[in-house]
C-alpha positions in Angstrom: 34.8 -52.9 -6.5 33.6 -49.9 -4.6 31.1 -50.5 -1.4 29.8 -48.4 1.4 31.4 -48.6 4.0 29.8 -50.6 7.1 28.3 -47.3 9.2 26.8 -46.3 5.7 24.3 -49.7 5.3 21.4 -47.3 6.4 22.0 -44.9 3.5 22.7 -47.9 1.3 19.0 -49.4 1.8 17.3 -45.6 1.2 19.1 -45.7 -2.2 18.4 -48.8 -3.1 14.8 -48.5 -2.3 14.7 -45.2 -4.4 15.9 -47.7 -7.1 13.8 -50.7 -6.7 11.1 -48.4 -6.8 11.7 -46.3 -9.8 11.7 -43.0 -7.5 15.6 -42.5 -7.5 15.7 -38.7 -7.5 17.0 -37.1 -10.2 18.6 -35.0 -7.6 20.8 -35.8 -4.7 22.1 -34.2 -1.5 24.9 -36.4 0.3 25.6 -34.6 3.6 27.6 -35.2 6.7 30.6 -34.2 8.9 33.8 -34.9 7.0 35.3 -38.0 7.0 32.2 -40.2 6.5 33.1 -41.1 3.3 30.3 -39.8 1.6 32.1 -39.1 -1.9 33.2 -43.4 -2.1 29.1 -43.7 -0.9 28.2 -41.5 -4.4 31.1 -43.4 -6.4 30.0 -47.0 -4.7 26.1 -46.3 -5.8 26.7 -45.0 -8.9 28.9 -47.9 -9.7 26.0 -49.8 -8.7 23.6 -48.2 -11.5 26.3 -47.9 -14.2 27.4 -51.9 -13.6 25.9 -54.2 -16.0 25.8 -57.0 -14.3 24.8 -55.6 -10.5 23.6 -57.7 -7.5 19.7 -58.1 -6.1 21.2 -54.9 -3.2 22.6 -52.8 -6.0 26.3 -53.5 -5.7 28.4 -53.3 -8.6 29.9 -56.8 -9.8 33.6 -55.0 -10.0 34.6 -57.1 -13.0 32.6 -56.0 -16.0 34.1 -53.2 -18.4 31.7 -50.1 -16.9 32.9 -51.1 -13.4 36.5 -51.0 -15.0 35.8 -47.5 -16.0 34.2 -46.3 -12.8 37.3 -47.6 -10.9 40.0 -45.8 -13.4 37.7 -42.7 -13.2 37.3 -42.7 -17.3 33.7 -44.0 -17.7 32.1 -41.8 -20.5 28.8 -41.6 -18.2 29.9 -40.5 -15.0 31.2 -37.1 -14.5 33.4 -35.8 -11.4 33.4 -32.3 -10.8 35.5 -30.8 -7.8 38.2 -28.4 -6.8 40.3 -28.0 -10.4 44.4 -28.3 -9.5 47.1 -26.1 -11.9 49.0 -28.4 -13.4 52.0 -25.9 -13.7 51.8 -24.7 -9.7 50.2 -27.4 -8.0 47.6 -25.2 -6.4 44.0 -26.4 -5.5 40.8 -24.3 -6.1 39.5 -22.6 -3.9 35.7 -22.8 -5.6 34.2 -24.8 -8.1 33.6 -22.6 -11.5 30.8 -21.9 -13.4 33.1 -22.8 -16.1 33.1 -26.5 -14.3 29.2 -26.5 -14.2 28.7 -25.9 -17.6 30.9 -28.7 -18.7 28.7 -30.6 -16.4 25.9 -29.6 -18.1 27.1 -30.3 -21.5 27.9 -33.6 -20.4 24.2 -34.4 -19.5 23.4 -33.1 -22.7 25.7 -36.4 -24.5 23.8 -39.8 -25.1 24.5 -42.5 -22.7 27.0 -45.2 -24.3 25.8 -47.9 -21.6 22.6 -48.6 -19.6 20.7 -45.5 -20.2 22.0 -43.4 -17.5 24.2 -40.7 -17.3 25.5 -39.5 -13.3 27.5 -36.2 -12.0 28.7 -36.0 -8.8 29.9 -32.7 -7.3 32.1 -32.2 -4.7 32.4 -30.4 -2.3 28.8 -29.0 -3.6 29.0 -26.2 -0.8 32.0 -24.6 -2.7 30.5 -23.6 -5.6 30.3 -20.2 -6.5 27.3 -18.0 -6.9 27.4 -18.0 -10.5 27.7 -22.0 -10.6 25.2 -22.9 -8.8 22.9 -20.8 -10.1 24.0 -22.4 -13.6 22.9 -25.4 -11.7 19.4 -24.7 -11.2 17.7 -25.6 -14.5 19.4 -28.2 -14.8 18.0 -29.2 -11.4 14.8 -28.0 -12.4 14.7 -30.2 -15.6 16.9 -32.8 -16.1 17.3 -34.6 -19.4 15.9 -38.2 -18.8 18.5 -40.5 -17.3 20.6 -37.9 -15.3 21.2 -37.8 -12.3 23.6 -35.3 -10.2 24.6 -36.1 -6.6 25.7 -33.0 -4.8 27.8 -34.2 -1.8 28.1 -31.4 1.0 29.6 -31.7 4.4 28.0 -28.2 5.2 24.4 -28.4 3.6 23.1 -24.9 4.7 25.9 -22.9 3.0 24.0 -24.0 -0.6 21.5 -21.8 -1.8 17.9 -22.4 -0.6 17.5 -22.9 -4.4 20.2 -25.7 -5.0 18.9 -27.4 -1.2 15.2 -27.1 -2.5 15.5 -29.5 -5.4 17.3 -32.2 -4.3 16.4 -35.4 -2.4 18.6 -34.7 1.1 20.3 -37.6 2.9 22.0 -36.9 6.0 24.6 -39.3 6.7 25.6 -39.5 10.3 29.0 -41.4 11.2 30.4 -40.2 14.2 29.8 -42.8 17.0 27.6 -45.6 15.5 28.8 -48.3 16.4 29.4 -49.7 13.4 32.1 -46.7 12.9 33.5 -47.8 16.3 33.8 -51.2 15.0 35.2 -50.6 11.7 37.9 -48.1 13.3 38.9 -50.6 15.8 39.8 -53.0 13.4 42.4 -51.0 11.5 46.3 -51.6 12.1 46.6 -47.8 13.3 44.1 -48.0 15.8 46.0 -51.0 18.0 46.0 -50.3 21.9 43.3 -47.1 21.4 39.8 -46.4 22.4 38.2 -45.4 18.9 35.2 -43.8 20.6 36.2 -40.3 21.8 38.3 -39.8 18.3 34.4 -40.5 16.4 33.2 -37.6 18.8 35.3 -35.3 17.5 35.3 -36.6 13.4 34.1 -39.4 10.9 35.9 -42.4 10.6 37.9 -42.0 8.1 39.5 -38.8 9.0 39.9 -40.4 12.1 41.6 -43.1 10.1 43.8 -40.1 8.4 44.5 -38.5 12.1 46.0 -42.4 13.3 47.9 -42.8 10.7 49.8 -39.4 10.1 50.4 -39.2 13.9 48.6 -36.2 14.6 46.5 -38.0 16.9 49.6 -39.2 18.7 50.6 -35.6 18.9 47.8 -34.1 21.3 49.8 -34.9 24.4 52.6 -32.8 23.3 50.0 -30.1 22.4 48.3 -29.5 25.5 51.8 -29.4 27.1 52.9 -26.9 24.7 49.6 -24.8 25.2 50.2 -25.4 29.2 53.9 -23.8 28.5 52.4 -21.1 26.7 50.3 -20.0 29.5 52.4 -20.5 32.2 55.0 -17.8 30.2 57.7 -20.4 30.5 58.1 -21.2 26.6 58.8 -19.0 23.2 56.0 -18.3 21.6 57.8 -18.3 18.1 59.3 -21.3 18.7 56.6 -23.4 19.5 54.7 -22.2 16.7 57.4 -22.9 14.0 57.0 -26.6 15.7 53.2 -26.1 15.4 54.0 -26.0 11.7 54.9 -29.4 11.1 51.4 -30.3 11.5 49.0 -29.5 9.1 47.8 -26.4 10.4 44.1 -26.8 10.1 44.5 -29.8 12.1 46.7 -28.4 14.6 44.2 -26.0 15.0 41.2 -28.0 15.1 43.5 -30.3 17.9 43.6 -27.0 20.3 39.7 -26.3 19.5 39.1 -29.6 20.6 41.1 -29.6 23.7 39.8 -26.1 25.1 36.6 -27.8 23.9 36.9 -30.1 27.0 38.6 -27.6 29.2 35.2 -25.6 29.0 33.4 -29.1 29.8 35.5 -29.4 32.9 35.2 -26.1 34.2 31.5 -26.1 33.7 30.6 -30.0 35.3 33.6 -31.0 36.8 35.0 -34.9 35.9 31.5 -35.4 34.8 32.3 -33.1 31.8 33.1 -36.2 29.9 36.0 -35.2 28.0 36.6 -36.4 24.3 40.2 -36.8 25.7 39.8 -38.4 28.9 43.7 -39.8 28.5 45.3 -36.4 28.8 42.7 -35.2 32.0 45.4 -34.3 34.2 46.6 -31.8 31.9 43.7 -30.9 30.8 42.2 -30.3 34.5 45.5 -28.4 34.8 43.7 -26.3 32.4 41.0 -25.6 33.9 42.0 -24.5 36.8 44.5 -22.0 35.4 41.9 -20.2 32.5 39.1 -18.5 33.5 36.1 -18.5 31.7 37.0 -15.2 29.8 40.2 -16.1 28.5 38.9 -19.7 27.4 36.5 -18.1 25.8 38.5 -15.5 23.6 41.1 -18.2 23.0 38.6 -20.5 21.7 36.9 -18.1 19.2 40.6 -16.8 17.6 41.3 -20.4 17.1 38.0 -20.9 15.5 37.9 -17.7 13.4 41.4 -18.7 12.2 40.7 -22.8 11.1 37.4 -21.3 9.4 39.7 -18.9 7.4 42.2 -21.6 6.4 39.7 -24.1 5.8 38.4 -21.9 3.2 41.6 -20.7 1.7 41.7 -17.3 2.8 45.3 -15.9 1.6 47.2 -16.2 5.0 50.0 -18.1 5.9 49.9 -20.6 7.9 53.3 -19.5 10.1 51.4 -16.2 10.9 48.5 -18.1 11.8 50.0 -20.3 14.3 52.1 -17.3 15.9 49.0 -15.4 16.3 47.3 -18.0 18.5 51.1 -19.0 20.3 51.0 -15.2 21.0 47.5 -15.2 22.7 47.9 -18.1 24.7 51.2 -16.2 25.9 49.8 -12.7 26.7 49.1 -12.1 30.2 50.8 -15.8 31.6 48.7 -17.3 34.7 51.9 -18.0 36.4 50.7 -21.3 38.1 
């Protein structure tokens, strides 16, 4: 049976008041940083309204047939539309098609086989095409009774005005509630660590991801590689082909976050608060051997290039990570 997860109940209660009330939008904007778990939220509360036999709080009952379906992702009146995969290469989308959308449509076009209802979700809503979402709009505009589409974003403001305009937003916050805290603290992965910083820097359940997969664990070695770097004492090839073991976004997105608090403790001192107060030597190291310039520069290059990979620009990922290995090596501070 699908629930939201603790640090969602807020959410949870807005939806179900929509319901109770007979005001559930006929559109819906989910959005949040990543790792909040705002897809399972749109699968847990459309559950909910596709269950026949849900509680008094809208929770599916997880043993009837449409809650069957939900669960095995075949129920006839819920439709998932999100990055398409080749099944002969493998490869992921980059977009989501009008080709996609107008199967969606279709499908709210079919008549309902249980209670009435017929739900899309759409996912990552922010990476549909021009030609998509504009496909989109009528639907929005007039939806055939019983539909309802849930557009789930983690960046709402790159969907047109138009798309934005007719749904019902709900932003879902998740970072450091304390109920995230909580929930993360509980988890096998997270034994012997403060949970806290990590939900600055992500949702829980990336945070979750970053635990488990030992990325996390592999910050320390980082900012000592990144040290190395600019003291000229390592190979800049080198360390980037060991760079490339990690996912690279994430790498990347590890070095953004520790020049992040690099430029906190060179602008306030110890006060800075660093996200990674367990690696402040090194990181105050840092900060004494970058000036304000180079921190700078470094930071936006790293930036530019996540943003590129995150949105599948055609670069590899070696000649990514060389690229920043070869920055942080120009011009070595010596110290």
């Amino acid at each position: 049976m699908l629930m939201p997860y603790p640090w969602q109940a807020q959410a949870w209660r807005r939806l179900q008041a929509w319901r109770r009330g007979g005001t559930l939008p006929h559109g819906l904007l989910l959005h949040g940083p990543p790792g909040g778990g705002k897809v399972d939220l749109a699968r847990a509360f459309a559950q909910g309204l596709l269950c026949s036999a849900a509680g008094g709080e809208g929770e599916a009952c997880g043993k009837c047939r449409s809650c069957g379906w939900v669960e095995a992702g075949t129920h006839p009146d819920l439709c998932l539309v999100t990055f398409e995969v080749d099944e002969k290469t493998g490869r992921v989308a980059k977009e989501i098609k009008i080709a996609q959308i107008r199967e969606l449509i279709e499908f709210t076009r079919l008549k309902s086989h249980g209670v009435l209802l017929r739900i899309a979700i759409v996912h990552p809503a922010e990476y549909m095409n021009r030609n998509a979402a504009n496909s989109l709009l009528k639907t929005l505009e007039e939806p055939p009774a019983g539909v309802h589409l849930i557009l789930v974003a983690h960046q709402a403001a790159r969907l047109p005005v138009t798309v934005r305009s007719r749904c019902q937003n709900l932003y879902l916050p998740a970072r450091a509630s304390d109920a995230a805290v909580d929930w993360l603290r509980r988890q096998p992965a997270c034994r012997g660590i403060d949970p806290a910083p990590l939900l600055r820097e992500c949702g829980p359940l990336e945070a979750l991801r970053l635990l488990e997969s030992g990325e996390w664990g592999a910050r320390a070695t980082v900012l000592q590689q990144a040290a190395e770097l600019l003291r000229g004492r390592a190979d800049p090839i080198e360390i980037a082909s060991q760079w490339l073991r990690l996912n690279a976004v994430s790498l990347l997105t590890c070095l953004e976050s520790l020049l992040t608090d690099v430029g906190r403790l060179k602008a306030a001192g110890r006060e800075g608060m660093p996200v990674h107060g367990d690696l402040l030597p090194g990181l105050l190291e840092l900060a004494k051997a970058l000036d304000f310039s180079r921190l700078f520069s470094t930071q936006a290059l790293i930036r530019e290039s996540r943003q590129l990979l995150e949105r599948g620009a055609n670069l590899r990922q070696q000649d990514v990570l060389e690229e920043i290995a070869l920055h942080l090596a120009l011009n070595p501070t010596g110290t």
